[in-house]
C-alpha positions as CSV (number, residue, x, y, z in Angstrom):
1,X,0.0,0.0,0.0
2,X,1.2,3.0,-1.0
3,X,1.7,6.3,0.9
4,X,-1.4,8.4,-0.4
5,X,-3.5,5.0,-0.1
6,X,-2.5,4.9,3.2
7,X,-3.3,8.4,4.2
8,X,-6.5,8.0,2.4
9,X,-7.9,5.0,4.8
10,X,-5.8,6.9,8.0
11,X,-8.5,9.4,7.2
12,X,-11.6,7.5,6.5
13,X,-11.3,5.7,9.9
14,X,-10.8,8.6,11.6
15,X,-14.2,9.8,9.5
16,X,-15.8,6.3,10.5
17,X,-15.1,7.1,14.6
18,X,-16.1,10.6,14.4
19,X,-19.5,9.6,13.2
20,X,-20.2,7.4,16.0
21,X,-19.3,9.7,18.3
22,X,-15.6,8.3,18.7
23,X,-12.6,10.2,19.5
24,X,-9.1,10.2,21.6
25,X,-9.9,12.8,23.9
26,X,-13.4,11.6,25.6
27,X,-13.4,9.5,28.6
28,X,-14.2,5.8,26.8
29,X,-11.8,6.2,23.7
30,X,-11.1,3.3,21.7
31,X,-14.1,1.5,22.6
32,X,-14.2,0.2,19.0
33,X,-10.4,-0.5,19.0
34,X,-8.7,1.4,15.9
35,X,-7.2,-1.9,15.6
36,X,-10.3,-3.7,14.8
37,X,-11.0,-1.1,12.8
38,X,-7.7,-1.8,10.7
39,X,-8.7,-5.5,10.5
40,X,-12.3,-4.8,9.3
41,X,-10.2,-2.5,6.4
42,X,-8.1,-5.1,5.3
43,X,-10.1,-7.5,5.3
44,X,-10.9,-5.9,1.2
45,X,-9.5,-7.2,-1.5
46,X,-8.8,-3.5,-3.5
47,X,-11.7,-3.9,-6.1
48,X,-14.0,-1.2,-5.3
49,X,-12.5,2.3,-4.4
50,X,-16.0,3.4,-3.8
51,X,-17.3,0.8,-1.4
52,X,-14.6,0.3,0.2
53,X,-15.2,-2.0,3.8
54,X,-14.8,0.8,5.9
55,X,-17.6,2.8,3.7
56,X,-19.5,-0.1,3.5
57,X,-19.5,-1.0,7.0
58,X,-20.6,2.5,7.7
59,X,-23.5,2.6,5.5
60,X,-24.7,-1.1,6.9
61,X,-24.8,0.5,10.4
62,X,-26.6,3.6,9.1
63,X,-29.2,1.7,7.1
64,X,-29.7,-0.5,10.5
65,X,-30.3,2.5,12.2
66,X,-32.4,4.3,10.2
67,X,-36.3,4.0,9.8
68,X,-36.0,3.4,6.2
69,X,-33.4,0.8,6.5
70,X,-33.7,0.1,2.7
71,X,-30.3,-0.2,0.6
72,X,-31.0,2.6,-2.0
73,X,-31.0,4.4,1.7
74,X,-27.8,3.9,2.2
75,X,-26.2,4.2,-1.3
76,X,-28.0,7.5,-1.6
77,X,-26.3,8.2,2.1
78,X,-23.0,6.9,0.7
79,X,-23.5,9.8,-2.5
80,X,-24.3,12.1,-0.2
81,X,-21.0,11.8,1.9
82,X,-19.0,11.8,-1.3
83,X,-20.7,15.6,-2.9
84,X,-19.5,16.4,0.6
85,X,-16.2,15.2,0.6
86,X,-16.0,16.7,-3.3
87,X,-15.2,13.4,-4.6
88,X,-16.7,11.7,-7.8
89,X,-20.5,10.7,-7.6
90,X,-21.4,7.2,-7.0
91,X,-24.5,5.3,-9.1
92,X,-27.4,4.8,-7.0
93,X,-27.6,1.5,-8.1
94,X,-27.8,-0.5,-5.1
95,X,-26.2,-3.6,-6.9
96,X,-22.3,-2.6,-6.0
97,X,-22.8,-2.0,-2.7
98,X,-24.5,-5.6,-1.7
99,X,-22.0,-7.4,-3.2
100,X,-19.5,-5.0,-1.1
101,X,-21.7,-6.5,1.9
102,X,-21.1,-10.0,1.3
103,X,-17.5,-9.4,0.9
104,X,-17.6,-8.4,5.2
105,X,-15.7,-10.9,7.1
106,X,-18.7,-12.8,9.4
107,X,-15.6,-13.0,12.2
108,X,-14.6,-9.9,12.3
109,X,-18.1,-7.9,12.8
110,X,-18.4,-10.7,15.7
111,X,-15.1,-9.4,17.6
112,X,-16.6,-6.0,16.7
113,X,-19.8,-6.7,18.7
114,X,-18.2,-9.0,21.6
115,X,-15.1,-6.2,22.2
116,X,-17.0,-2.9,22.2
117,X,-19.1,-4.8,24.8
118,X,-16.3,-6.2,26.7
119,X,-14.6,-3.0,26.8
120,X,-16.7,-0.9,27.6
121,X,-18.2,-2.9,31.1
122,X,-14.2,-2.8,31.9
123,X,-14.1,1.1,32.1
124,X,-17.4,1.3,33.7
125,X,-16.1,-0.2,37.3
126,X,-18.3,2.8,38.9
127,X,-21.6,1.1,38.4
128,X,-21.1,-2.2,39.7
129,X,-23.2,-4.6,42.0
130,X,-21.1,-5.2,45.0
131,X,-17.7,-5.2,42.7
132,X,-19.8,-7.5,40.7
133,X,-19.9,-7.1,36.8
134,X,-23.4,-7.8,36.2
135,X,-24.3,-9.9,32.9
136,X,-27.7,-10.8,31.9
137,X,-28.6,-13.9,29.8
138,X,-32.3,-14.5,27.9
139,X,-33.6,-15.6,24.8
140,X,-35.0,-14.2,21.5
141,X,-36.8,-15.1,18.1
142,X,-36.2,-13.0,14.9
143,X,-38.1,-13.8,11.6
144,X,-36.5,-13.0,7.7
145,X,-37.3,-13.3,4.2
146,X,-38.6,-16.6,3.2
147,X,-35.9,-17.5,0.6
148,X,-34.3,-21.2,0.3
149,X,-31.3,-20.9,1.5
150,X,-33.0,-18.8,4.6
151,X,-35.1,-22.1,5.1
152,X,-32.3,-24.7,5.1
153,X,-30.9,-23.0,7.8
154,X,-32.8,-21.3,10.2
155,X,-36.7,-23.5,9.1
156,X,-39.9,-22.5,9.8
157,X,-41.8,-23.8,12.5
158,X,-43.2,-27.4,11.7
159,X,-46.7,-26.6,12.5
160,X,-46.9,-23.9,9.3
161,X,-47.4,-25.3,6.1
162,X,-45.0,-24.9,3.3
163,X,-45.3,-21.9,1.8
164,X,-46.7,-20.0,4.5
165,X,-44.5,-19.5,7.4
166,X,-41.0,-17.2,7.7
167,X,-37.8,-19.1,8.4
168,X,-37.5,-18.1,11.9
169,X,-34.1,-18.2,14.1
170,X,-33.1,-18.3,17.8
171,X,-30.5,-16.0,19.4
172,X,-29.9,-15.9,23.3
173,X,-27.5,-13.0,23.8
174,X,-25.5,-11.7,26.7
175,X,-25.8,-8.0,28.1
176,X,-24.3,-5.9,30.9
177,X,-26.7,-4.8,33.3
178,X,-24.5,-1.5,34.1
179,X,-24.3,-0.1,30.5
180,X,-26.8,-2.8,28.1
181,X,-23.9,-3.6,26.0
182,X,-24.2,-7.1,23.9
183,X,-21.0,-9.2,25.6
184,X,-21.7,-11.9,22.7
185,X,-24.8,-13.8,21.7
186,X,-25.3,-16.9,19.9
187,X,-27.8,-18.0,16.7
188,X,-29.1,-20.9,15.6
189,X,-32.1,-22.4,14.0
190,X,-35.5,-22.4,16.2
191,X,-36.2,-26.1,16.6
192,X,-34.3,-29.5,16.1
193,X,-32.1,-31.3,18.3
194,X,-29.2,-28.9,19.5
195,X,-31.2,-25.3,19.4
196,X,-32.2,-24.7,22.3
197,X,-31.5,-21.5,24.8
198,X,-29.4,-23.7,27.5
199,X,-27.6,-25.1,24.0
200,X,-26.7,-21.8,22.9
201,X,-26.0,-20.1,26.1
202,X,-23.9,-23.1,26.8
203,X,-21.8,-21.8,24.2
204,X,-21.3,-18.4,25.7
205,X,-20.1,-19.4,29.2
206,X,-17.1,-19.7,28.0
207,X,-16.9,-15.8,28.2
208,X,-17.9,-15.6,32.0
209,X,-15.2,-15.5,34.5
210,X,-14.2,-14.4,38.0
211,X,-16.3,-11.2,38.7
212,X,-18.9,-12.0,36.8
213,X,-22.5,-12.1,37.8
214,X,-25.2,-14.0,35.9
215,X,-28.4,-13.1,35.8
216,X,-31.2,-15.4,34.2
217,X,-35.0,-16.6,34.2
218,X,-35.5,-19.8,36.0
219,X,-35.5,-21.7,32.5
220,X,-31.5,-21.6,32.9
221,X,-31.5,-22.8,36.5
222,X,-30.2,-26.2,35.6
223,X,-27.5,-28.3,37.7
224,X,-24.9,-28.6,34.9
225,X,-25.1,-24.9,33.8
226,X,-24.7,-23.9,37.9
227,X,-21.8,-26.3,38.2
228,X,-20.2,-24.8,35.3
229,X,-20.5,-21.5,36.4
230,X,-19.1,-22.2,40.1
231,X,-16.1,-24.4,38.3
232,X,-15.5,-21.0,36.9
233,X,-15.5,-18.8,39.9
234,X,-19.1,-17.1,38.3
235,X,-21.6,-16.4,40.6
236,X,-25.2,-16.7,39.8
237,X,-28.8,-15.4,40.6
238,X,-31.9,-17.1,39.4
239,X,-35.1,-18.2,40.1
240,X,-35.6,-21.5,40.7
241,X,-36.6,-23.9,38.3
242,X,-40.3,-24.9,37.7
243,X,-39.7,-28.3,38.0
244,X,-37.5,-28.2,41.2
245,X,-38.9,-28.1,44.4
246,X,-37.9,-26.3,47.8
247,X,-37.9,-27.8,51.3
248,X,-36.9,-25.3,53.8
249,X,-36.7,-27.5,56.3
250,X,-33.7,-29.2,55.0
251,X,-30.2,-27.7,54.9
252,X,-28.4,-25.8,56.7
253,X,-30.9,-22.8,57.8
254,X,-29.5,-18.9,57.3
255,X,-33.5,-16.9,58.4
256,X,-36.5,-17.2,57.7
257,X,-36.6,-19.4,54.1
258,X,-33.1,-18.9,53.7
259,X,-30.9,-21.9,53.3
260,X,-27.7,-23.5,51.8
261,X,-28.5,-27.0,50.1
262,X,-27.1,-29.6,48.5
263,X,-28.1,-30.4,44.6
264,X,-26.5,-34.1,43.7
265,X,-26.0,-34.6,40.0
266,X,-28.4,-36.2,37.9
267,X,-28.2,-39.4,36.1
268,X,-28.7,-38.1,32.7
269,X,-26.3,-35.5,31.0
270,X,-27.6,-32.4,28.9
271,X,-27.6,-32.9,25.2
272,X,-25.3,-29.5,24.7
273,X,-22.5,-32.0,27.4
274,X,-20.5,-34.5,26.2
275,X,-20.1,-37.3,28.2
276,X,-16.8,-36.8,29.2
277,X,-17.6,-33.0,30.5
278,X,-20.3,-34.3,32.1
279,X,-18.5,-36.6,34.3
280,X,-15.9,-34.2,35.1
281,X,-18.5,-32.0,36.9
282,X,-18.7,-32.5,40.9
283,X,-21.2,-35.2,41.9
284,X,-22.6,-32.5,44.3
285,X,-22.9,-28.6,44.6
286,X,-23.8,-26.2,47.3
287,X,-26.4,-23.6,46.7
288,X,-28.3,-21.0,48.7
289,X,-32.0,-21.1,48.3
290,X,-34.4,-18.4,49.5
291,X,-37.9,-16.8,49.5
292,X,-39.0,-13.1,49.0
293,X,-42.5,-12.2,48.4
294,X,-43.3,-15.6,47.4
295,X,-40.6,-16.4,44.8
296,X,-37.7,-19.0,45.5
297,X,-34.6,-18.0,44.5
298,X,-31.6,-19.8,43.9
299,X,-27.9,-17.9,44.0
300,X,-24.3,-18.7,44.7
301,X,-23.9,-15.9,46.6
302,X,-24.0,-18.3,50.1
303,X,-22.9,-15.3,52.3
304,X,-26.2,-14.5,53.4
305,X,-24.8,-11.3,56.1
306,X,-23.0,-9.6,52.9
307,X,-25.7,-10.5,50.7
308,X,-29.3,-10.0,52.0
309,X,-31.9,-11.5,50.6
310,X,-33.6,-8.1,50.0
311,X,-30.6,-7.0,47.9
312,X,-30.1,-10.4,45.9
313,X,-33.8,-10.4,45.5
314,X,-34.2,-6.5,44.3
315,X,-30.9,-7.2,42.0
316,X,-32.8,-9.9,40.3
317,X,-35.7,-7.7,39.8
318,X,-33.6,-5.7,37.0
319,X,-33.2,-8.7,35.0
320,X,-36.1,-7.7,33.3
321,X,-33.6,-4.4,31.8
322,X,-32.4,-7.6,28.9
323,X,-36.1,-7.7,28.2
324,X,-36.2,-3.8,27.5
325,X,-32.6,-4.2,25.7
326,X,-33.7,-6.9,23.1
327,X,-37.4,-4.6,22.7
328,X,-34.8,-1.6,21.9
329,X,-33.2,-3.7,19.0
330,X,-35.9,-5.6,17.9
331,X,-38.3,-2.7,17.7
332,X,-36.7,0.3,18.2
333,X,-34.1,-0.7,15.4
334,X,-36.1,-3.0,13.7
335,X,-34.2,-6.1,13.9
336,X,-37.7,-8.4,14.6
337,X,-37.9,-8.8,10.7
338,X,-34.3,-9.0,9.2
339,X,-34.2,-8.0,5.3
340,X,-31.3,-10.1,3.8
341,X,-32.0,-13.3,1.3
342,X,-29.3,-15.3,2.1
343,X,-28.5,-17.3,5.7
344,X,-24.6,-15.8,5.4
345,X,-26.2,-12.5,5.3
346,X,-28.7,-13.0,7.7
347,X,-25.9,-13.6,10.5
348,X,-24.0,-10.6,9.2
349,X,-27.2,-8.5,9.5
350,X,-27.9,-9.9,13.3
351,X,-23.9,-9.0,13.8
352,X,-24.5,-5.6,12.3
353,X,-27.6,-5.1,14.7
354,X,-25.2,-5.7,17.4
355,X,-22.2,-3.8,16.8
356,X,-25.0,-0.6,15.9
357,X,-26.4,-1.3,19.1
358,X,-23.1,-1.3,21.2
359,X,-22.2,1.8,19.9
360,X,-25.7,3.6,20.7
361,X,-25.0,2.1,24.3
362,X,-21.4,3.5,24.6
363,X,-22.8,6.9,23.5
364,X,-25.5,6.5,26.2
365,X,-22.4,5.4,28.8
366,X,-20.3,8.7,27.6
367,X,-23.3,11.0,28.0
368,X,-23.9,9.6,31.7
369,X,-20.2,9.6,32.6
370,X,-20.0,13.2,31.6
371,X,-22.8,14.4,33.3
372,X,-23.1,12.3,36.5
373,X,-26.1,10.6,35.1
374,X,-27.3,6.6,35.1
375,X,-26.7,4.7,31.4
376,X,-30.0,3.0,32.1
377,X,-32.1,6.1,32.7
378,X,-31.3,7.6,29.6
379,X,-33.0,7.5,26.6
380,X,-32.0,4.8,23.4
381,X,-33.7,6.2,20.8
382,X,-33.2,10.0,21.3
383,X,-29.4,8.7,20.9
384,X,-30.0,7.0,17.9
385,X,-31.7,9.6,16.3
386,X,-28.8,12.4,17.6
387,X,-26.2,9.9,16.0
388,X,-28.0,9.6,12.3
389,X,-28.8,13.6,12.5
390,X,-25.4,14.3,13.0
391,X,-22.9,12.1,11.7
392,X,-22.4,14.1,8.3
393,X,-21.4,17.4,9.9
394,X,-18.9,15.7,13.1
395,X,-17.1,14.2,9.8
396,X,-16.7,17.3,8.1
397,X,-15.3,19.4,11.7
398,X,-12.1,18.9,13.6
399,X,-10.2,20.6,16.4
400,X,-11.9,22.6,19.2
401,X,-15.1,22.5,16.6
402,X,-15.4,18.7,16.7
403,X,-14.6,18.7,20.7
404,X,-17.1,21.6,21.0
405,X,-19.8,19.9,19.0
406,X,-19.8,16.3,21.0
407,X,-20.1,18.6,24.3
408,X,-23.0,19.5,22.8
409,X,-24.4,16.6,21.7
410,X,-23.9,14.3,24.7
411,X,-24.9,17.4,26.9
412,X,-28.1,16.8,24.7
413,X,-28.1,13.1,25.4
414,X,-27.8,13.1,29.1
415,X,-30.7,15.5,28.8
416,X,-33.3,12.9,27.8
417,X,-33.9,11.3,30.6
418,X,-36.5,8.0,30.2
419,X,-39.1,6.2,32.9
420,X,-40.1,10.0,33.9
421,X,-43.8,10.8,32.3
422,X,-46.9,9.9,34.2
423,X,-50.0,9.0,32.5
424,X,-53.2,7.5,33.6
425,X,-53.3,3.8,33.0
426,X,-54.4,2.9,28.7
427,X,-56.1,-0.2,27.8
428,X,-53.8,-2.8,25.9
429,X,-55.8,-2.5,22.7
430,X,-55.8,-0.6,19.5
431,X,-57.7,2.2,17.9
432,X,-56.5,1.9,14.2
433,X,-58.3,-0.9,12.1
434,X,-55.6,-3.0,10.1
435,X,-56.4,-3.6,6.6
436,X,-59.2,-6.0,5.6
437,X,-56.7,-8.4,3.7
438,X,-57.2,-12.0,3.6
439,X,-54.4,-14.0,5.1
440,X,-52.4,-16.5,2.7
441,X,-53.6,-20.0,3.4
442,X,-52.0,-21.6,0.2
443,X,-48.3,-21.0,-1.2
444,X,-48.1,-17.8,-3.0
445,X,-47.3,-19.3,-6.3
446,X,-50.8,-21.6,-5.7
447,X,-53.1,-18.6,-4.9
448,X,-54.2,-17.7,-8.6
């Protein structure tokens, strides 16, 4: 690579950070490492000096965020940037830049995702549980284009005839409870042996270590994912499992419904376990099991004078935050009905969902740091729509004008404060009549 080349992409990443509100001098710089950056660049093979992956990248993460989200969106965003810049004029055929879409490396938009989340909980030591670094678990549905290759590998539900469903996939993600940043997530197809949520959270634990803390519905309160999480020093909180049922008269008593007991292992493994895992695992674990307001509990946190059952019990409560988090990217962003045709795509697209999302959230953090404000009490989508609405000028300003202008703009953030308004209770039901259409009952191509 030449020396002007090289100037050329010095400058468009420093244009690709200063559009997401990314630069050296603010308080979480380099939450979306330069270096990744650099490998996302490279990762191009030189053919297109338009879309290059950098520009590419940048108008994926746009079109995600915007309302429109359609491609001719984001090519005419991609023109728009270049009259700007005073460079040629691009076609607004949208052809070029898909294929400059498929050419994204799947790996490297993951490490994207997983190390802006990482990251960012590691600077954010100030909103901690108890030292703890809080991590939420649940799962999630999305539904995309019923296509071929989008059936092979994410099918439809067997109930739904041919024809008339939407290949549908399963994603259980992880998220930080201080910040809502996506630690990493997992996808697979929504039924069939191997898909389930403790299947592809199993998958993630690998990510949890010393200092985490896991919070998760009691559908995840199993012995083998509990073992797992002690083996590695990660403490847990969740309610306990439907099927499993609590004696407080047994164990060793703490209060009033408050004991440590023994769970032996059972016979039969979990089909995510192979064999030899499962055998490794101790034949028998010591939890602490407790009531508050008529819910049992279930947490490694044994300490019971440190750890009150109050506090464990109102910490769990925020679990529900993950269920606001996945609401702000499925509907807020619109991720509940991906676009793309193809199952390669489709996991770029959820990737690109992510990595959008992560860097709304680390706006959010920067805003909250800067102004002695809560993450979680601010509002998503007025960041999202601060971040489209100003992207174009931040990449056109530098100096004491850029520094000046992101005072500004997450003065404005930290200004939109969410979970404020009071408003007399509405019934759950609509006003606006849908459209008298029939629904399909035979394959499209059978309807005539």
């Amino acid at each position: 690579m030449n020396k002007s080349t090289q100037v050329y992409f010095k400058q468009q990443i420093k244009n690709f950070k200063r559009s997401f509100f990314q630069t050296d001098d603010l308080p979480f710089k380099q939450t979306f490492s330069t270096k990744i950056i650099r490998k996302i660049n490279d990762s191009g093979n030189g053919r297109h000096k338009i879309y290059t992956p950098l520009v590419t990248l940048k108008a994926f993460l746009f079109q995600i965020l915007s309302d429109d989200a359609s491609c001719k969106e984001a090519v005419a965003k991609i023109l728009a940037g270049r009259l700007q810049h005073e460079l040629p004029a691009n076609s607004l055929n949208t052809g070029p830049y898909c294929k400059a879409r498929q050419r994204l490396v799947l790996e490297h938009l993951i490490e994207a995702v997983c190390s802006t989340g990482r990251t960012l909980i590691r600077r954010t030591e100030q909103w901690n549980w108890k030292g703890f670094h809080v991590v939420m678990a649940d799962g999630s549905t999305v539904i995309m284009p019923d296509t071929l290759d989008n059936q092979r590998t994410f099918p439809q539900q067997s109930n739904q005839k041919p024809g008339l469903g939407f290949p549908i996939a399963r994603m259980v993600t992880l998220i930080s409870l201080n910040v809502g940043t996506v630690l990493d997530y997992a996808v697979g197809a929504y039924q069939g042996k191997g898909t389930g949520e403790t299947t592809l959270l199993s998958s993630l634990l690998k990510n949890l270590n010393q200092g985490h803390l896991l919070l998760a519905d009691r559908y995840y309160c199993t012995y083998a994912i509990v073992s797992c999480l002690l083996n590695a020093k990660v403490s847990v909180v969740f309610r306990n499992h439907a099927n499993k049922k609590t004696d407080f008269r047994r164990g060793i008593k703490l209060g009033p419904k408050d004991h440590l007991i023994d769970w032996y292992k059972p016979p039969r493994k979990p089909v995510w376990m192979s064999s030899t895992s499962y055998a490794a695992l101790p034949e028998v674990i010591r939890v602490r099991e407790f009531s508050s307001a008529g819910v049992v509990y279930v947490t490694t946190l044994i300490d019971h004078e440190r750890y009150s059952k109050k506090e464990v019990a109102d910490l769990y409560q925020q679990r529900w935050k993950i269920e606001l988090d996945l609401r702000s990217i499925k509907t807020h962003m619109g991720m509940e009905k991906l676009r793309c045709l193809s199952s390669e795509m489709i996991k770029k697209e959820i990737a690109a969902y992510f990595l959008a999302y992560n860097l709304i959230r680390t706006n959010l953090a920067q805003a909250a740091y800067l102004h002695n404000k809560n993450p979680r009490e601010l509002s998503f989508k007025a960041a999202i729509q601060l971040v489209i609405h100003s992207s174009a000028q931040l990449s056109q300003i530098t100096g004491v004008a850029l520094k000046n202008a992101l005072s500004y703009l997450f003065k404005a953030i930290a200004s939109t404060p969410i979970g404020q308004r009071k408003r007399d209770k509405q019934p759950r039901a609509v006003k606006r009549r849908p459209k008298a259409y029939p629904l399909l009952t035979t394959p499209r191509h059978e309807f005539y």
